[in-house]
C-alpha positions in Angstrom: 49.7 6.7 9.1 49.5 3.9 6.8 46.9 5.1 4.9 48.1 8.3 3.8 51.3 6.6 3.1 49.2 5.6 0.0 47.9 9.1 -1.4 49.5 10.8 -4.1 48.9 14.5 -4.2 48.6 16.2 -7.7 47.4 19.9 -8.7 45.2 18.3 -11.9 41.4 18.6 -11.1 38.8 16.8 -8.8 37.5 14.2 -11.0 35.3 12.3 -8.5 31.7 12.7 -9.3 28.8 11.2 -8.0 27.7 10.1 -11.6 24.3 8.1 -10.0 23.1 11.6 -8.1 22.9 13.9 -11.5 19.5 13.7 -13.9 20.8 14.1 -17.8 20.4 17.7 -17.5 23.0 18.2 -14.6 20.9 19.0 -12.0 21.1 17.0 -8.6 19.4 14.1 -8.2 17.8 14.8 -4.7 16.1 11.3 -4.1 19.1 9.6 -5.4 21.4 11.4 -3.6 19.2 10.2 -0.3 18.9 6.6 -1.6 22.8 7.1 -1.4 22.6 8.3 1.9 20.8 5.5 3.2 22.4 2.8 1.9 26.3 2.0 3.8 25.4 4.5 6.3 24.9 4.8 9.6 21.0 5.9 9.3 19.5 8.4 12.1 17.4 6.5 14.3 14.4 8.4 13.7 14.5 8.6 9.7 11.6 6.2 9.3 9.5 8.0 12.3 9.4 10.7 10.0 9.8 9.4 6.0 7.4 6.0 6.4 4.7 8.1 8.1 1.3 9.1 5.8 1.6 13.1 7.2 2.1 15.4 3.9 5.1 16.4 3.2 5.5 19.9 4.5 4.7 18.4 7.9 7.4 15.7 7.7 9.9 18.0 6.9 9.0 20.2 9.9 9.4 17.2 12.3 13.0 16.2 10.3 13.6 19.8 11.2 12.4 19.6 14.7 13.8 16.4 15.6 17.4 18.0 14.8 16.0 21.3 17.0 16.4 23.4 13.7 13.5 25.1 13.8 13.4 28.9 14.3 13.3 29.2 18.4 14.5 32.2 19.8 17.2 30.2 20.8 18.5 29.9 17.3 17.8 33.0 16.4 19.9 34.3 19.2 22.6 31.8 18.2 22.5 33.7 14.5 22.9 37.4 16.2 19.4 37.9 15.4 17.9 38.7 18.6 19.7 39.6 21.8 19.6 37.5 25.2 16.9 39.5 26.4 15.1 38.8 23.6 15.4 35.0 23.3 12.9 34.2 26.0 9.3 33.3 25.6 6.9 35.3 25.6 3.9 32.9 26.5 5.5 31.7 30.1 8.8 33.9 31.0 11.6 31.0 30.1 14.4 33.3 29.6 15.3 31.0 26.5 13.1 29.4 24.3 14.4 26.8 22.3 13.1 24.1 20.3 12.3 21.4 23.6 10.8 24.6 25.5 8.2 25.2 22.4 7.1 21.5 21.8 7.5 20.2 25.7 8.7 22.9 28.4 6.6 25.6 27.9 3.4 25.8 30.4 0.7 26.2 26.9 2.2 23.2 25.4 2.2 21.2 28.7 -1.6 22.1 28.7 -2.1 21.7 24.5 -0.4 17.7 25.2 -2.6 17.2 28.5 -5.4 18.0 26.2 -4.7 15.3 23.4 -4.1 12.8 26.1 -0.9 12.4 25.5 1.1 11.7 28.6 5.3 12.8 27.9 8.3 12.1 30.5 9.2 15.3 32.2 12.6 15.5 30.5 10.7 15.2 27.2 13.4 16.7 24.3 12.7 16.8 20.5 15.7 14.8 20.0 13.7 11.2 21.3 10.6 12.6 20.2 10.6 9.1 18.1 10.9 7.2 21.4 8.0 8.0 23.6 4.6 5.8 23.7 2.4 7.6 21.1 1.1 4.1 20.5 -1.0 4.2 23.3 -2.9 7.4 22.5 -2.9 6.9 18.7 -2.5 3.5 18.1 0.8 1.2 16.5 0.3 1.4 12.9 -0.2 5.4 12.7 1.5 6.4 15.9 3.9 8.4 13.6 1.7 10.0 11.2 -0.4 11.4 14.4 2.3 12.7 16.3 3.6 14.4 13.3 0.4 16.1 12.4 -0.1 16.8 16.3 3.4 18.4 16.1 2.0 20.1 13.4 -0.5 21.6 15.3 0.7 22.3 18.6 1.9 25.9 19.8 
């Protein structure tokens, strides 16, 4: 309560701006605007899993996306009123919904594709602490991230 005590509501415009996100030409300052991000924030755990590693960049952004299960599962496109429920499942093994974990970890052809690799994954394996398991040991420490990326990258 005591800090709205000290707002003062006016109709004149916004003026806040974030003057250090804008190039000279107006457009957004996308790197900036992350730098800003970064710095006084609370930064996602996984962040440098993804930005530090040497994979290109479509790939990193794929795994940002994955990590936050935004890729395009059925799931999500069921969530959007694209498909219907009987729709959403997958195709490959039955699962009557495939979603983002199911693709990378649940589904029988991934289970297989990882076996293959030699890359051993908990049972509960989710994209969400994808960051978290021991790629280490199959890829070694100083490119563990850059490997599972690109393995992401090529799994089903």
């Amino acid at each position: 309560m005591r800090l709205l005590a000290t707002v003062q509501l006016s109709d004149a415009p916004d003026s806040r701006s974030l003057v250090r996100c804008f190039k000279k030409g107006g457009d957004l300052a996308v790197g900036d605007l992350y730098s800003l991000l970064l710095t006084g924030g609370i930064a996602a755990p996984y962040a440098s899993f993804v930005w530090d590693s040497f994979a290109p960049s479509k790939a990193k952004f794929f795994a940002w996306l994955l990590l936050h299960a935004r890729i395009q599962s059925r799931a999500a496109l069921l969530r959007k009123h694209i498909l219907t429920a009987e729709e959403a499942g997958c195709d490959i093994c039955g699962e009557p919904l495939e979603t983002a974990d199911h693709i990378m970890f649940g589904c029988s052809f991934a289970r297989s594709f990882w076996s293959a690799v030699g890359w051993t994954l908990p049972e509960d394996a989710s994209v969400e602490s994808l960051h978290s398991y021991a790629a280490a040991d199959a890829f070694g420490k100083n490119t563990a991230s850059t490997m599972t990326i690109l393995e992401l990258v090529e799994a089903p």
